[in-house]
Backbone as CSV, one residue per row, in Angstrom:
resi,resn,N_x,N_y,N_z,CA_x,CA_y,CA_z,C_x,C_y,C_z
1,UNK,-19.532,-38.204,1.400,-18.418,-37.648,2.142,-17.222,-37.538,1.212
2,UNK,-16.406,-36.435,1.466,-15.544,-36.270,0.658,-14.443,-36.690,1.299
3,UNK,-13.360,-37.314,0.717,-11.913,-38.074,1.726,-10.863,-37.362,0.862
4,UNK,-10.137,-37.056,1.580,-8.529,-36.877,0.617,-7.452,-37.212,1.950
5,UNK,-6.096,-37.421,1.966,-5.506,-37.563,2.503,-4.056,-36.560,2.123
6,UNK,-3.668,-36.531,3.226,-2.299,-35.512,2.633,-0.863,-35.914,3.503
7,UNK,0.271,-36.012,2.773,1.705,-36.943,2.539,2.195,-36.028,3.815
8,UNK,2.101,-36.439,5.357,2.705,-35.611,5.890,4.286,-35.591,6.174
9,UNK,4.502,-37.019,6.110,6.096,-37.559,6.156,6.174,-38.536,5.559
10,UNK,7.723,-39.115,4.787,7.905,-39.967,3.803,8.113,-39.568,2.480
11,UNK,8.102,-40.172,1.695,8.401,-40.125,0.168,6.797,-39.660,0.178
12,UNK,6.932,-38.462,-0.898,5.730,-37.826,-1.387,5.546,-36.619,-0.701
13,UNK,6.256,-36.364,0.544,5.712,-35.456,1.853,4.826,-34.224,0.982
14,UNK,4.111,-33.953,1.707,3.501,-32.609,1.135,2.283,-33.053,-0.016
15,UNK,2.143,-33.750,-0.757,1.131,-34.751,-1.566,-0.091,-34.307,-0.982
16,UNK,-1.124,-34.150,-1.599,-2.286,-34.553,-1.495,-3.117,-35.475,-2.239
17,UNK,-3.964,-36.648,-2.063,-4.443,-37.359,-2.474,-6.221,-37.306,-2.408
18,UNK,-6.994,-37.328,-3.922,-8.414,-37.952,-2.998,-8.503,-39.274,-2.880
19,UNK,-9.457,-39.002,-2.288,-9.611,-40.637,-2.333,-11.801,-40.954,-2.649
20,UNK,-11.154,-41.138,-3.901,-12.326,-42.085,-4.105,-13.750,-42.915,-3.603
21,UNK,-14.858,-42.389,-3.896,-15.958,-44.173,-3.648,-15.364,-44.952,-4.371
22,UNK,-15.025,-46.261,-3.142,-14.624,-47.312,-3.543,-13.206,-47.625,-2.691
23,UNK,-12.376,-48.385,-3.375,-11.345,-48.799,-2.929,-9.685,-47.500,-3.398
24,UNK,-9.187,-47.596,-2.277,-7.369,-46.591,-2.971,-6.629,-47.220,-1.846
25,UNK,-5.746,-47.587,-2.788,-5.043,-48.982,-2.638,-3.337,-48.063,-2.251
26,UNK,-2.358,-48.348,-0.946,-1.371,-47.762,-0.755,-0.144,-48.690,-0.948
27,UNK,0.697,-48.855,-1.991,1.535,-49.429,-1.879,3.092,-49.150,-2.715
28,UNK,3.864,-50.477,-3.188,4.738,-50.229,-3.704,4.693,-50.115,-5.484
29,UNK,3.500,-51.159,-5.659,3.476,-51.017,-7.065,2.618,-49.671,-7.866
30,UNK,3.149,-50.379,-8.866,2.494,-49.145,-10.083,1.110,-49.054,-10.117
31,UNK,0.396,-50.524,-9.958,-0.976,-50.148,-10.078,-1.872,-49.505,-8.878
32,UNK,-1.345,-49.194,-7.599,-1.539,-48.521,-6.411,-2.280,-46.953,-6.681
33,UNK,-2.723,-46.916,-6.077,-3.609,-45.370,-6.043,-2.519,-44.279,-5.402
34,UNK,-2.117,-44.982,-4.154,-0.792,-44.015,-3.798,0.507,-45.261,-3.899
35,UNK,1.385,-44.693,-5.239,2.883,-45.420,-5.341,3.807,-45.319,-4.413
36,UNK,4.225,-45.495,-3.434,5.398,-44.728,-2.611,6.643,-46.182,-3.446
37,UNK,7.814,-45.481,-3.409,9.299,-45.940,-3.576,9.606,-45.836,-2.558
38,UNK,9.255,-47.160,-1.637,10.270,-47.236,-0.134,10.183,-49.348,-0.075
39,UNK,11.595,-49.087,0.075,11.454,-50.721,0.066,10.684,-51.540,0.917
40,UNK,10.421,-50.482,2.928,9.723,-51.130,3.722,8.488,-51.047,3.615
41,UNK,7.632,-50.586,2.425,6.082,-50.113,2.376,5.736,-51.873,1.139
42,UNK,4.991,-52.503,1.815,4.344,-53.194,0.753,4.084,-53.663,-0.654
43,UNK,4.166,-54.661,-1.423,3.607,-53.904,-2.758,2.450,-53.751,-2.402
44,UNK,1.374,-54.146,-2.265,-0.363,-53.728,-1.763,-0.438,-53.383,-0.543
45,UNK,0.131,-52.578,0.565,0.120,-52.878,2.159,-1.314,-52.578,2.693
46,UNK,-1.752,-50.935,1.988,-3.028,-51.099,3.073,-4.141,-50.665,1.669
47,UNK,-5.438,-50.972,2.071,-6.491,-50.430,1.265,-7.619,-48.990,2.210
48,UNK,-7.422,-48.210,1.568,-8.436,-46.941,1.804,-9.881,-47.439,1.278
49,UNK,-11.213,-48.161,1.716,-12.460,-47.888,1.688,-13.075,-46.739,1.641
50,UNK,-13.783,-45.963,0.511,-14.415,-44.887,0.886,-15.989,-45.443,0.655
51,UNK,-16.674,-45.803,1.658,-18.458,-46.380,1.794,-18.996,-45.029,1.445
52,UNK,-18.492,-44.225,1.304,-19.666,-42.979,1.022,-19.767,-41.943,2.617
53,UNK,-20.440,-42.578,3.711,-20.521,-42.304,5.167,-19.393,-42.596,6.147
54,UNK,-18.389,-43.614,5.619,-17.961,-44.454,6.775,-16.030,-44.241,5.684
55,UNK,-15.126,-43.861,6.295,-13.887,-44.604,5.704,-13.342,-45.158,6.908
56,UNK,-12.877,-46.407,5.718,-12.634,-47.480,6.729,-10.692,-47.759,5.937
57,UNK,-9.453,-48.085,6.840,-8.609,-48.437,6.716,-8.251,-50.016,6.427
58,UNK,-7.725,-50.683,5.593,-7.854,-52.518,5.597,-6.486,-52.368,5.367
59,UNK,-5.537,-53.063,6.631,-4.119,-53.901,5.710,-4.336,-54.974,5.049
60,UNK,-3.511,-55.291,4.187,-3.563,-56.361,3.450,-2.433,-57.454,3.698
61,UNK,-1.683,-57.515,4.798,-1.060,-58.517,5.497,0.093,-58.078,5.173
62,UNK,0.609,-56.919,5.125,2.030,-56.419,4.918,2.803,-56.943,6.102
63,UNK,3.914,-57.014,5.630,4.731,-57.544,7.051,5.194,-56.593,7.998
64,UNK,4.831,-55.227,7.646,5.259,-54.116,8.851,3.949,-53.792,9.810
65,UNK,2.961,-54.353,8.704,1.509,-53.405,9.291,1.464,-52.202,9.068
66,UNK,0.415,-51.696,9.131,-0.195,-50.447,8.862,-0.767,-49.907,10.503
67,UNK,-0.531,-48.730,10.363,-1.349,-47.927,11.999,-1.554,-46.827,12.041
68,UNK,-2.658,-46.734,12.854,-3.196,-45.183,12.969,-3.155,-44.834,14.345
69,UNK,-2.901,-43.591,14.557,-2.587,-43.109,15.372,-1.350,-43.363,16.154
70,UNK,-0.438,-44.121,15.410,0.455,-44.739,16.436,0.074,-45.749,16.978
71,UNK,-1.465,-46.734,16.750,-1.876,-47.930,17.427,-1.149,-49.063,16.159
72,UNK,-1.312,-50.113,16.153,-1.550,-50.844,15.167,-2.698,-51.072,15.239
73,UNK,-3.185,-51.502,13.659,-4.634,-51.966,13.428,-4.787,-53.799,13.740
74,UNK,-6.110,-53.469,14.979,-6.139,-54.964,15.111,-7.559,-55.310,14.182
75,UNK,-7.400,-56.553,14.004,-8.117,-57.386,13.429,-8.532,-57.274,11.863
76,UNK,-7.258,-56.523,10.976,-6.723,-55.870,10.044,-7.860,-54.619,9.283
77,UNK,-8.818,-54.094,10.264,-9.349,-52.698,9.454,-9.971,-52.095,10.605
78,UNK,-9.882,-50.752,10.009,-10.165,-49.605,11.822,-11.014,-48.966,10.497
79,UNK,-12.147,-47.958,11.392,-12.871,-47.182,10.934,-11.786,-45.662,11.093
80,UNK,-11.648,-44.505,10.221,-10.891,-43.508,10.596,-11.659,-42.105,10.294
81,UNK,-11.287,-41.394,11.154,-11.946,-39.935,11.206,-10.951,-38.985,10.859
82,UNK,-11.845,-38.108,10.958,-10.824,-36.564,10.439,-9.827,-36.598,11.438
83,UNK,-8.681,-36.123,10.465,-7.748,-35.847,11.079,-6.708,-37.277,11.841
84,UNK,-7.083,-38.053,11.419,-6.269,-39.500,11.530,-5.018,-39.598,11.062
85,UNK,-4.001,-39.660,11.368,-3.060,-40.533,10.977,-2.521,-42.029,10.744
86,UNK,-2.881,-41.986,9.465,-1.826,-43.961,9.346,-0.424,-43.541,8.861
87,UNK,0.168,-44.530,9.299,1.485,-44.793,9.232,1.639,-46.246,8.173
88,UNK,2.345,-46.129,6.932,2.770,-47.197,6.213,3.840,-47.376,5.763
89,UNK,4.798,-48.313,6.419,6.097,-48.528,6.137,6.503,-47.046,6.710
90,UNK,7.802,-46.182,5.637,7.932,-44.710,6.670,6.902,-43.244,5.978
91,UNK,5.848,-44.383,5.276,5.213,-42.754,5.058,4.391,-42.758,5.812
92,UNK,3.719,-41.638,6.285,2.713,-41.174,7.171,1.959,-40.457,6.928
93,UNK,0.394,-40.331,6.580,-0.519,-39.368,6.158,-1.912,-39.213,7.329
94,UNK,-2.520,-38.115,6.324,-3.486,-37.533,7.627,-4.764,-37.592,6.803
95,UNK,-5.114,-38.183,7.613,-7.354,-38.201,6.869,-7.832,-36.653,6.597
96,UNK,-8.338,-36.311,5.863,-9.190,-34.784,5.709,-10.439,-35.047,5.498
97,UNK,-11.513,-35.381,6.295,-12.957,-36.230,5.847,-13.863,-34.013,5.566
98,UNK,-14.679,-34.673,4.841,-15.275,-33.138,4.357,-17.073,-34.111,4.351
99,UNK,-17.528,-33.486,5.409,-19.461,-34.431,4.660,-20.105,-33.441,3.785
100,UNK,-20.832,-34.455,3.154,-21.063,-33.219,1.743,-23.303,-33.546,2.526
101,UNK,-23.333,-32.395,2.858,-24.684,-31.765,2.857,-25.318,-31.224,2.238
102,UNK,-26.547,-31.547,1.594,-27.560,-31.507,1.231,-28.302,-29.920,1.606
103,UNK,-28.563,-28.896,1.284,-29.285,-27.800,1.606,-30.352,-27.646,0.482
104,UNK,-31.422,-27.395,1.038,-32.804,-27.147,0.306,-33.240,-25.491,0.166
């Protein structure tokens, strides 16, 4: 499956990101996959999982939390689909899931 996400509000707006098999990490620092410069966003706040089949959202105990859809995430990781929104600190982005099929 292919993941990218795109900066709909916040620092970055307009951004597009992929996202990786494996881990993409959203925060304040430099070593972050997505950097945002906002004092209320985390240095590590949330982690992007890409399993290949499945993306999955993980906070990492930021003190604002992370949320999708406007929920907060309980029990700190939600599974997310196309077209999702999380919210971190004041940026806000949108899932773009693409499945990559196989034709013979």
């Amino acid at each position: 499956m292919k993941a990218r996400v795109v900066v709909v509000s916040g620092p970055l707006s307009g951004r597009t990101f992929e996202v990786p098999s494996g881990e993409f990490v959203i925060g304040r620092e430099k070593d972050c996959q997505l950097a945002v410069d906002s004092p209320i966003v985390a240095r590590h706040h949330c982690m992007l999982l890409n399993e290949g089949s499945v993306l999955r959202v993980r906070d990492l105990r930021s003190p604002s939390g992370t949320w999708v859809n406007l929920q907060p995430i309980r029990q700190n990781e939600r599974i997310l689909g196309h077209s999702d929104t999380v919210k971190v600190g004041n940026l806000v982005i949108r899932v773009e899931l693409e499945s990559s099929s196989c034709k013979s």
